[in-house]
MDAnalysis code that builds the backbone (N, CA, C; Angstrom):
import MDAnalysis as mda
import numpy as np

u = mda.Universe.empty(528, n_residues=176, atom_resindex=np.repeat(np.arange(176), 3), trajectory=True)
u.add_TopologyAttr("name", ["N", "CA", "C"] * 176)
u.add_TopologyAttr("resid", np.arange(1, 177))
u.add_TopologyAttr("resname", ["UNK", "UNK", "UNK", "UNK", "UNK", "UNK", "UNK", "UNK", "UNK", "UNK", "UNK", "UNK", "UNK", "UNK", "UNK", "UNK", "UNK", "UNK", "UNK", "UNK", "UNK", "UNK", "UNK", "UNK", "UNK", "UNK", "UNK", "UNK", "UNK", "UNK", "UNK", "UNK", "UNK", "UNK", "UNK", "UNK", "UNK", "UNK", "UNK", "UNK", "UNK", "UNK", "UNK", "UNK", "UNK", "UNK", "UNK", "UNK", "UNK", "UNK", "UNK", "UNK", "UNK", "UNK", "UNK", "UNK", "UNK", "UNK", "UNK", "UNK", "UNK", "UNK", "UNK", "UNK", "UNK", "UNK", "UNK", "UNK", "UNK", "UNK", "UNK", "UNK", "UNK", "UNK", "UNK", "UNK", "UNK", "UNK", "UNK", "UNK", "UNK", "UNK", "UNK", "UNK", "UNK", "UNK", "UNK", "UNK", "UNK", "UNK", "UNK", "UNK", "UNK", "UNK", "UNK", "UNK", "UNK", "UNK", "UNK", "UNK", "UNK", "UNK", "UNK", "UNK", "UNK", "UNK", "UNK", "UNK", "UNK", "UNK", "UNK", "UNK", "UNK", "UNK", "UNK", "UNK", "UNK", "UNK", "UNK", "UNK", "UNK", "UNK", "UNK", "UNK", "UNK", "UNK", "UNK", "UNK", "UNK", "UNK", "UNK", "UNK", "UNK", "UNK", "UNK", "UNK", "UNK", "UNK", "UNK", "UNK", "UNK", "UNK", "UNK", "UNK", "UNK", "UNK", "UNK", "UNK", "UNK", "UNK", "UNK", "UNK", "UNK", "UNK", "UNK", "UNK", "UNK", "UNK", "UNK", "UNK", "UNK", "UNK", "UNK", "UNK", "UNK", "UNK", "UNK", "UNK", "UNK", "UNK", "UNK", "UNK", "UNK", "UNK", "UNK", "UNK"])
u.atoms.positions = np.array([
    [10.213, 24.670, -1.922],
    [8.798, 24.541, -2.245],
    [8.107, 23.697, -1.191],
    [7.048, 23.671, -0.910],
    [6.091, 23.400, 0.001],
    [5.212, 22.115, -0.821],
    [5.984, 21.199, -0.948],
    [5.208, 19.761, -1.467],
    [4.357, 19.114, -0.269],
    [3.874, 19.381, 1.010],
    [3.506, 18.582, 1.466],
    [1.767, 19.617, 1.244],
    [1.371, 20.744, 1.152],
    [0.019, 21.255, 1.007],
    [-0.679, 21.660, -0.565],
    [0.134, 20.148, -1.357],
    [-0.802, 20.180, -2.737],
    [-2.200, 19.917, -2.180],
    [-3.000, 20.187, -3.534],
    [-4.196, 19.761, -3.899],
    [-4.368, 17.926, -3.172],
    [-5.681, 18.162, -2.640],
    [-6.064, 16.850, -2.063],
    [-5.775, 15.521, -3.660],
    [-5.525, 14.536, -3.143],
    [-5.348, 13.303, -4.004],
    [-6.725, 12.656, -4.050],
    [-7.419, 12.548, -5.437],
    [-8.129, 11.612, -5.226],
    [-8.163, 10.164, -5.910],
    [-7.815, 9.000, -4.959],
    [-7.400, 8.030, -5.579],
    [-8.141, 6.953, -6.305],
    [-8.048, 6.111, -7.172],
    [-9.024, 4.846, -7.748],
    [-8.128, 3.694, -7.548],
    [-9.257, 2.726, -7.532],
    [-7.741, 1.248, -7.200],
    [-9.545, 0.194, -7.393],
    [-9.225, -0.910, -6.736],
    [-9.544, -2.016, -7.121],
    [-9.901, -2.218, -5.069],
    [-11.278, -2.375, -4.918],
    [-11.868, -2.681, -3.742],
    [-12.336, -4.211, -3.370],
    [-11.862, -4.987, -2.463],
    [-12.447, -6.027, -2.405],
    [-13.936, -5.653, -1.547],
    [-14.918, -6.409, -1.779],
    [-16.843, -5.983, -0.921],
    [-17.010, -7.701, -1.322],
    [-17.965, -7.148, -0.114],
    [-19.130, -8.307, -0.216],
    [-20.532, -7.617, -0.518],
    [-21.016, -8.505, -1.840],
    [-22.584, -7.564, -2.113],
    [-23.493, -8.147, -0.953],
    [-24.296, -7.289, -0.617],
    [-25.569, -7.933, 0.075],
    [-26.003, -9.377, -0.428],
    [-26.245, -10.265, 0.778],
    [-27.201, -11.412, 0.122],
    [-26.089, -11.927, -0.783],
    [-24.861, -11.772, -0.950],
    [-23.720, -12.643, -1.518],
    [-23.262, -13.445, -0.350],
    [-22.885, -14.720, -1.112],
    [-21.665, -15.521, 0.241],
    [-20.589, -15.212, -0.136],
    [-20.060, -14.613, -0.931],
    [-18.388, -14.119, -1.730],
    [-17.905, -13.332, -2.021],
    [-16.975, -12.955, -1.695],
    [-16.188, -11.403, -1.990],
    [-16.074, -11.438, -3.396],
    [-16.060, -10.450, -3.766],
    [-15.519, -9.839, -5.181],
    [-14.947, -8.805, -5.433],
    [-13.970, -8.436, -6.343],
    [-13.353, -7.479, -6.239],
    [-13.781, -6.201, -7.557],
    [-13.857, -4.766, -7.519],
    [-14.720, -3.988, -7.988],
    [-13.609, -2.903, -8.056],
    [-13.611, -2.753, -9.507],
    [-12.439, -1.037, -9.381],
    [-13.725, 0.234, -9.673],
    [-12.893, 1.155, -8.634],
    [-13.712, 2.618, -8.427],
    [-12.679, 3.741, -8.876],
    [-13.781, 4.096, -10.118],
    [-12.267, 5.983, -10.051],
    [-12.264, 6.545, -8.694],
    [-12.802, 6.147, -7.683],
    [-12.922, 7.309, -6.458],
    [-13.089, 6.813, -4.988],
    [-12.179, 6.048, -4.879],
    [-12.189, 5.353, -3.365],
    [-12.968, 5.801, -2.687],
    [-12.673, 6.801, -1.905],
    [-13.249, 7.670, -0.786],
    [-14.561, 7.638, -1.213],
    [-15.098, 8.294, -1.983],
    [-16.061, 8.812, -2.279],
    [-17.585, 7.647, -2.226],
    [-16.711, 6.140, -2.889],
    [-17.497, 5.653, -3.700],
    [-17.481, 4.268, -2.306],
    [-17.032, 4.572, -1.306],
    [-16.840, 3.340, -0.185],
    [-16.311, 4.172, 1.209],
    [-16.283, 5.311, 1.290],
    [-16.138, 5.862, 2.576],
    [-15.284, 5.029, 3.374],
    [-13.330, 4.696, 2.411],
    [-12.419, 4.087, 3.165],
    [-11.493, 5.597, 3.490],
    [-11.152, 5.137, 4.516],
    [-10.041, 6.082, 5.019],
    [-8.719, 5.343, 4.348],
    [-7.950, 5.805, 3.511],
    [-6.587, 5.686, 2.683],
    [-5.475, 5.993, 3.510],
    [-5.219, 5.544, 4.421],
    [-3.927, 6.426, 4.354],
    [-3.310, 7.426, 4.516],
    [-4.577, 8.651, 4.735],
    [-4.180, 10.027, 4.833],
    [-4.340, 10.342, 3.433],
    [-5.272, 9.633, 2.196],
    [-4.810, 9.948, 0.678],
    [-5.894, 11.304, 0.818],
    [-6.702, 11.656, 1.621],
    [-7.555, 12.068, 1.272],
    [-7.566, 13.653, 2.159],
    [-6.631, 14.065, 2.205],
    [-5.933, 15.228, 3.554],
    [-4.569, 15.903, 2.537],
    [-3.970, 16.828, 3.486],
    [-2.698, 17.287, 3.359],
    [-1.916, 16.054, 3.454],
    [-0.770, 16.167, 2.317],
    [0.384, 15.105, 3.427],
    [1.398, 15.277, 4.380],
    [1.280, 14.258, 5.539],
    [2.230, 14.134, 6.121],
    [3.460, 14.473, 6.093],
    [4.207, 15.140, 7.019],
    [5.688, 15.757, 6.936],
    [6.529, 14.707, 6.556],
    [6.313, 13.129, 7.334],
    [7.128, 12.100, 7.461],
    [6.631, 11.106, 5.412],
    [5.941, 11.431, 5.132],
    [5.262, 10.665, 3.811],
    [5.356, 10.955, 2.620],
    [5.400, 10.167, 1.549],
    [6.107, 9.933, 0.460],
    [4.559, 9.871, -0.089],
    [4.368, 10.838, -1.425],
    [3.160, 10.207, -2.347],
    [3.607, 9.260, -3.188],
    [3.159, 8.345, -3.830],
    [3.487, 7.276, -4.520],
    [2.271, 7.134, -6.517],
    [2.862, 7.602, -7.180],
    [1.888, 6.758, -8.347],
    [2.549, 5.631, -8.671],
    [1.831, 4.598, -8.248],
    [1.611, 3.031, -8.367],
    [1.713, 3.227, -9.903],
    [3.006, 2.277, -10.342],
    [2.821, 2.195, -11.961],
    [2.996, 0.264, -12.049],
    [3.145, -0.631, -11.004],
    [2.935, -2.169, -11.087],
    [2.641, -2.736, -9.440],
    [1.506, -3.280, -9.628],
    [1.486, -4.908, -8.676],
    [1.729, -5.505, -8.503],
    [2.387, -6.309, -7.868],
    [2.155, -8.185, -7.867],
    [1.113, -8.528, -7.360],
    [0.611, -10.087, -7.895],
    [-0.615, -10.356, -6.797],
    [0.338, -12.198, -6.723],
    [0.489, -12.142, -5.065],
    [0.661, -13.298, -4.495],
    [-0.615, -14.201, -4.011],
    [-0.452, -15.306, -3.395],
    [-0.672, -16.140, -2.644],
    [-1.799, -16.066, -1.591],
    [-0.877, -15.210, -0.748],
    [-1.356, -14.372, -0.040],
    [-2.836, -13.342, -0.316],
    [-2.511, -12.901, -1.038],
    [-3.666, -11.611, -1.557],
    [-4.873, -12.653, -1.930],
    [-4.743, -13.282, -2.780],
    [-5.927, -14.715, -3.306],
    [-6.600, -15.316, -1.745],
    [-5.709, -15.733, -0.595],
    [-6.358, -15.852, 0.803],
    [-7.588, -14.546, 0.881],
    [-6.798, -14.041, 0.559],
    [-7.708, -12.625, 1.091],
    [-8.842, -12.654, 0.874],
    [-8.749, -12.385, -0.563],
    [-9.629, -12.212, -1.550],
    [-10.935, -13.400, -1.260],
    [-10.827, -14.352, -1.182],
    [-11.852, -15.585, -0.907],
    [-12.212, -15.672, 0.160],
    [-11.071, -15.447, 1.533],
    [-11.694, -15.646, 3.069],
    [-11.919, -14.510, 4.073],
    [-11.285, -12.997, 3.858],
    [-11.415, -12.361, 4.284],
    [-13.026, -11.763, 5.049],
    [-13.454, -11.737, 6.290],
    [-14.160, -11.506, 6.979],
    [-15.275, -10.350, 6.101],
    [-16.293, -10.608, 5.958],
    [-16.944, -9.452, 5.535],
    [-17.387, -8.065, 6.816],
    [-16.719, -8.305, 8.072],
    [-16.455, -7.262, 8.667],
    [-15.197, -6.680, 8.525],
    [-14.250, -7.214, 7.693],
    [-13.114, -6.411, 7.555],
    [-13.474, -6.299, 5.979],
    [-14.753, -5.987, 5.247],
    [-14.771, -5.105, 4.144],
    [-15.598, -4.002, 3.968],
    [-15.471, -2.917, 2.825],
    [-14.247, -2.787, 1.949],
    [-13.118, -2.931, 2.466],
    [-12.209, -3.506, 1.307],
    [-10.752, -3.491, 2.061],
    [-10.214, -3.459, -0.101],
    [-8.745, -2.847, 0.201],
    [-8.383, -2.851, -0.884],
    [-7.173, -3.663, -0.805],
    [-6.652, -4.683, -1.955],
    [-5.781, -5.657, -1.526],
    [-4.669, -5.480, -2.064],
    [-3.388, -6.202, -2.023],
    [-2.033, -6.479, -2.645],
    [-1.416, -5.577, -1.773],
    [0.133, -6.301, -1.625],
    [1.104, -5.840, -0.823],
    [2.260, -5.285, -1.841],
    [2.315, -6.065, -2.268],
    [3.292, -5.759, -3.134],
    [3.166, -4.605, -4.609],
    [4.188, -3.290, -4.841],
    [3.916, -2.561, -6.225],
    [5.284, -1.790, -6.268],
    [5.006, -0.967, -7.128],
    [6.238, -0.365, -7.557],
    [5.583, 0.926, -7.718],
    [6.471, 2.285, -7.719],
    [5.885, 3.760, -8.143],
    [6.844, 4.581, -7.734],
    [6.446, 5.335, -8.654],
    [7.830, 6.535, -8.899],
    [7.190, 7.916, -7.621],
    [7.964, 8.300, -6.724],
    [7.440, 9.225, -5.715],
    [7.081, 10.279, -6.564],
    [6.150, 11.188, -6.368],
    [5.385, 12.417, -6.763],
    [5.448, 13.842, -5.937],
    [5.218, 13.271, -4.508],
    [5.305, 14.707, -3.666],
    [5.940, 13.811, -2.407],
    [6.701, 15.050, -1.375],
    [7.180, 14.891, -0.452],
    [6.663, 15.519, 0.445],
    [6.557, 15.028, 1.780],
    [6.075, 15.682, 3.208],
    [7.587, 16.553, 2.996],
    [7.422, 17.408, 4.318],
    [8.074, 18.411, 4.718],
    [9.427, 17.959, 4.946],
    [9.464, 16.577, 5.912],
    [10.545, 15.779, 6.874],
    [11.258, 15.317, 6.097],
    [10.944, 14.814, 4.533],
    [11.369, 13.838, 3.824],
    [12.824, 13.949, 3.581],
    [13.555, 13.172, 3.689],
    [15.322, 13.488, 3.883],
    [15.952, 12.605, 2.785],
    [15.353, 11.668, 2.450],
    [16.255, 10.160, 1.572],
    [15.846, 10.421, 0.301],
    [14.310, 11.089, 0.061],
    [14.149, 10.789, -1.288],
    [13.400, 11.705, -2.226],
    [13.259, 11.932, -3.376],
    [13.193, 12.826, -3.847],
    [12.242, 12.814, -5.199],
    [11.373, 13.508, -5.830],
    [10.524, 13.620, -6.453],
    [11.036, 12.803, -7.795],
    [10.501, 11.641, -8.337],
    [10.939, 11.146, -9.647],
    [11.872, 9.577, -9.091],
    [12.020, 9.550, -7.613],
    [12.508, 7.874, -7.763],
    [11.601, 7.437, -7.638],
    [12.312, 5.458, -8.207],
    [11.541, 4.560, -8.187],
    [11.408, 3.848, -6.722],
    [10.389, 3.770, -5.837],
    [10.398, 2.975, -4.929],
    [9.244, 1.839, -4.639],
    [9.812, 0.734, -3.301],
    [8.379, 0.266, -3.203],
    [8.296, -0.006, -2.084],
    [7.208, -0.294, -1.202],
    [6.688, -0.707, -0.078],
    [7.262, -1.289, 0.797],
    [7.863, -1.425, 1.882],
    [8.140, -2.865, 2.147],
    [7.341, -3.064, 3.080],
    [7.085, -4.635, 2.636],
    [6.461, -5.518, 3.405],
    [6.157, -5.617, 4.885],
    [7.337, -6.168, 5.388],
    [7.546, -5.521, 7.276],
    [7.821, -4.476, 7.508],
    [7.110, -3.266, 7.167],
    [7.930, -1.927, 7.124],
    [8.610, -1.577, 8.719],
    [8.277, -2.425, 9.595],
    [9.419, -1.603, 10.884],
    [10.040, -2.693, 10.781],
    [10.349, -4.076, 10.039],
    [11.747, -5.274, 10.327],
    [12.966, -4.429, 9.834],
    [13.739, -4.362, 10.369],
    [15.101, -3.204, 9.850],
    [16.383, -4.697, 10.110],
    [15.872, -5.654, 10.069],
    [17.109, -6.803, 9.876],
    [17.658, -6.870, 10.663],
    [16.726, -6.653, 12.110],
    [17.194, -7.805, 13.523],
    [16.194, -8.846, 13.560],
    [16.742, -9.782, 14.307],
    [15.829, -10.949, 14.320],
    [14.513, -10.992, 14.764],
    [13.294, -11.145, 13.784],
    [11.943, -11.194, 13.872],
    [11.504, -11.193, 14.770],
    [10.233, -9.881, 15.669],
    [10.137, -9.988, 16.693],
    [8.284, -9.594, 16.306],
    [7.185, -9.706, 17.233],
    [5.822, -10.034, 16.240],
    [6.234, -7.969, 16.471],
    [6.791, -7.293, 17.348],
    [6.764, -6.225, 16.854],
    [7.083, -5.189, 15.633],
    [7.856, -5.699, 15.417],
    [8.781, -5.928, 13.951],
    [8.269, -6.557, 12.585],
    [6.946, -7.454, 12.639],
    [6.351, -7.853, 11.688],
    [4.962, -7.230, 11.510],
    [4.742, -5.996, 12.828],
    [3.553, -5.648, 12.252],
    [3.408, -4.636, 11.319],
    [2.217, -4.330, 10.673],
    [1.942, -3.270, 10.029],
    [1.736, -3.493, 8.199],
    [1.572, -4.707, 8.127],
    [1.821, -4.934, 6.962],
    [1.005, -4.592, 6.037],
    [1.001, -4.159, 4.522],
    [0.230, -3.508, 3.593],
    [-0.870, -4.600, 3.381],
    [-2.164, -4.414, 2.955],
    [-3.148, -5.356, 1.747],
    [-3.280, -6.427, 2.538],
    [-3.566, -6.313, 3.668],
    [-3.749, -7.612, 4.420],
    [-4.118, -7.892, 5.495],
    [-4.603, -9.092, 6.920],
    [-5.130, -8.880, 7.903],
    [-3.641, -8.919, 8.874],
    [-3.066, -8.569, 9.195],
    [-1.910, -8.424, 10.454],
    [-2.160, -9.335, 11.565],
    [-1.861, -10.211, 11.479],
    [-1.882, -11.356, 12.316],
    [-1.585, -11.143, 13.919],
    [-0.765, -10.142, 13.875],
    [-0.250, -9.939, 15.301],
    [-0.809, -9.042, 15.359],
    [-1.514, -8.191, 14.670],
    [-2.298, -6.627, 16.111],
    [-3.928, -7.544, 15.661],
    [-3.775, -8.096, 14.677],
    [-5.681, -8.586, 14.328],
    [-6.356, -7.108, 13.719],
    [-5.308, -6.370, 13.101],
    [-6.018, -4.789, 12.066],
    [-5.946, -5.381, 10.956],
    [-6.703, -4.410, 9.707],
    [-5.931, -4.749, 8.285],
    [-5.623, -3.386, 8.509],
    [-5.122, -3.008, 7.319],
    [-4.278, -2.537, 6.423],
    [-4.589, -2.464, 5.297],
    [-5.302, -1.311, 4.395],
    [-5.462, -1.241, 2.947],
    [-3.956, -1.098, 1.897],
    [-4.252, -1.763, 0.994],
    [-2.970, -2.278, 0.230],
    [-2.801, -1.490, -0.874],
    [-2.511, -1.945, -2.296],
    [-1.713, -1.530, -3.124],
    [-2.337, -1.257, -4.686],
    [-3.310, -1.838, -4.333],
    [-4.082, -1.807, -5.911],
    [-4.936, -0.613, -5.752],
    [-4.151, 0.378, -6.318],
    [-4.737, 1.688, -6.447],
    [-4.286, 2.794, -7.395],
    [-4.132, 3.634, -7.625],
    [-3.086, 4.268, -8.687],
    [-2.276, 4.989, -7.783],
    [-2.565, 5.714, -6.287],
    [-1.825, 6.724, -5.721],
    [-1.481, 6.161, -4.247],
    [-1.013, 5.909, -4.139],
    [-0.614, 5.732, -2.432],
    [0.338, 6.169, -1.422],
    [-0.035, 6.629, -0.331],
    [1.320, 7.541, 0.859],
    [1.369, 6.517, 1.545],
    [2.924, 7.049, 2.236],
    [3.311, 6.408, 2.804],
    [4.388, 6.735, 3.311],
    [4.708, 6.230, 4.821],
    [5.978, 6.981, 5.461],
    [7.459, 6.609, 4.755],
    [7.803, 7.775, 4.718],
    [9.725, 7.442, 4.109],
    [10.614, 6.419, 4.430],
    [10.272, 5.980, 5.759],
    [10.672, 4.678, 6.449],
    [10.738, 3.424, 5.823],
    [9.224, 3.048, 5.309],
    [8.440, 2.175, 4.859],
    [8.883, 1.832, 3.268],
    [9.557, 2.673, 2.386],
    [9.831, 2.273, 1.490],
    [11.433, 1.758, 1.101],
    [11.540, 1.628, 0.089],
    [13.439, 1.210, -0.558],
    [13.114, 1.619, -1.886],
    [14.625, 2.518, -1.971],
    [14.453, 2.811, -3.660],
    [15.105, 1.596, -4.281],
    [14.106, 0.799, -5.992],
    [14.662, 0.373, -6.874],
    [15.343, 0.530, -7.928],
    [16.697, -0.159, -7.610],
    [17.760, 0.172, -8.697],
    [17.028, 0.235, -9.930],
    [17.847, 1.106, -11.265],
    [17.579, 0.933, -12.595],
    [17.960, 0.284, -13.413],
    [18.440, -1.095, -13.049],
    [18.033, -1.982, -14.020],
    [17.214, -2.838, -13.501],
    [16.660, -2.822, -13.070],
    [14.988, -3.653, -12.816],
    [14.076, -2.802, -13.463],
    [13.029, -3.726, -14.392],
    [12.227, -2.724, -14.222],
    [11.100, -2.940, -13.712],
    [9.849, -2.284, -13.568],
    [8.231, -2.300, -12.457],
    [8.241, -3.808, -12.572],
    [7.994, -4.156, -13.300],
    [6.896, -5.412, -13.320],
    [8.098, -6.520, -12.491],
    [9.314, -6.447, -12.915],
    [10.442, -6.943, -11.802],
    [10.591, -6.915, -10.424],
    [10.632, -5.377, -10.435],
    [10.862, -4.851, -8.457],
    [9.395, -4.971, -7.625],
    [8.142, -5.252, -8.657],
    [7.274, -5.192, -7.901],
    [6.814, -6.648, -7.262],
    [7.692, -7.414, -7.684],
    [7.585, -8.711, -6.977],
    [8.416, -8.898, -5.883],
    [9.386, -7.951, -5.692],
    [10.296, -8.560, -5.022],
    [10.540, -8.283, -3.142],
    [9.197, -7.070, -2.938],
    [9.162, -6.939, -1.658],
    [8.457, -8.296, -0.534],
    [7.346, -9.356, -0.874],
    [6.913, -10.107, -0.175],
    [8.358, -11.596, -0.435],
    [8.600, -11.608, -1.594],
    [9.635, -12.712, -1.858],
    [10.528, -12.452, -1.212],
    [10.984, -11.097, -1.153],
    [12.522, -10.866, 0.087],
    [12.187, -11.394, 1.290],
    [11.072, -11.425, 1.724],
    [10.803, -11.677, 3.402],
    [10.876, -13.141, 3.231],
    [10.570, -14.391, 2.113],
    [10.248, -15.337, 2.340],
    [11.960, -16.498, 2.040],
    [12.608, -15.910, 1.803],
    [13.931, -16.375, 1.560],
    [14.633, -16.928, 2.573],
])
């Protein structure tokens, strides 16, 4: 079967903005990303990718981190949608997809190109829900219901964890 030319995704999640004539971000959920803030997702809003995994987001975490965001983040780097960290059971597969398969549980990781040689700023970039310190991009994050993403980029979670467990545990692995 041909999972990578379903029906376009249209996703809702939780947008951080700054209103006009505000000094403060706030954060605002939309049934309709695209539509309702003209963000580019990810590719959520296209065919998917040969190399990409669809994702329904079924848990968050919200760190530390994400709260920085949320309060100091540049109002030229908004809209932006936040959190790094979630959990979700894959839905559709690109063409390429080799490891994983419609119905596991996976999640994000954090440094998605650190593959566990010693930290290099190349190796730490790319990170979800956040400003990337080393290229100076963001990155739209995790608070959404649907999210792609390359096959690379994720790890399946064992079954005895469950969401609200594994979805903490991708930014805490890096900090150990």
């Amino acid at each position: 079967a041909d999972h990578s030319r379903a029906s376009t995704t249209m996703a809702s999640g939780v947008v951080l903005v700054r209103e006009e004539g505000s000094k403060i971000n706030s954060l605002r959920f939309t049934p309709s990303l695209g539509n309702s803030f003209g963000l580019s997702l990810d590719n959520c809003d296209g065919p998917l990718q040969d190399d990409f995994v669809e994702i329904k987001v079924s848990a968050v975490s919200l760190n530390f981190r994400d709260l920085m965001h949320a309060k100091y983040m540049s109002p030229k780097n908004l809209p932006f949608i936040p959190c790094s960290d979630c959990v979700g059971v894959v839905t559709r597969l690109g063409e390429n997809v080799k490891f994983l398969s419609v119905g596991d549980r996976v999640c994000p990781l954090f440094f998605p190109k650190w593959k566990g040689s010693k930290p290099k700023s190349s190796t730490l970039a790319g990170v979800l829900g956040g400003m990337d310190v080393h290229s100076g991009t963001t990155r739209h994050g995790v608070l959404r219901d649907t999210i792609r993403i390359k096959e690379s980029e994720v790890a399946k979670i064992p079954a005895y964890l469950s969401d609200e467990e594994a979805c903490t545990l991708p930014w805490c692995s890096c900090k150990s």
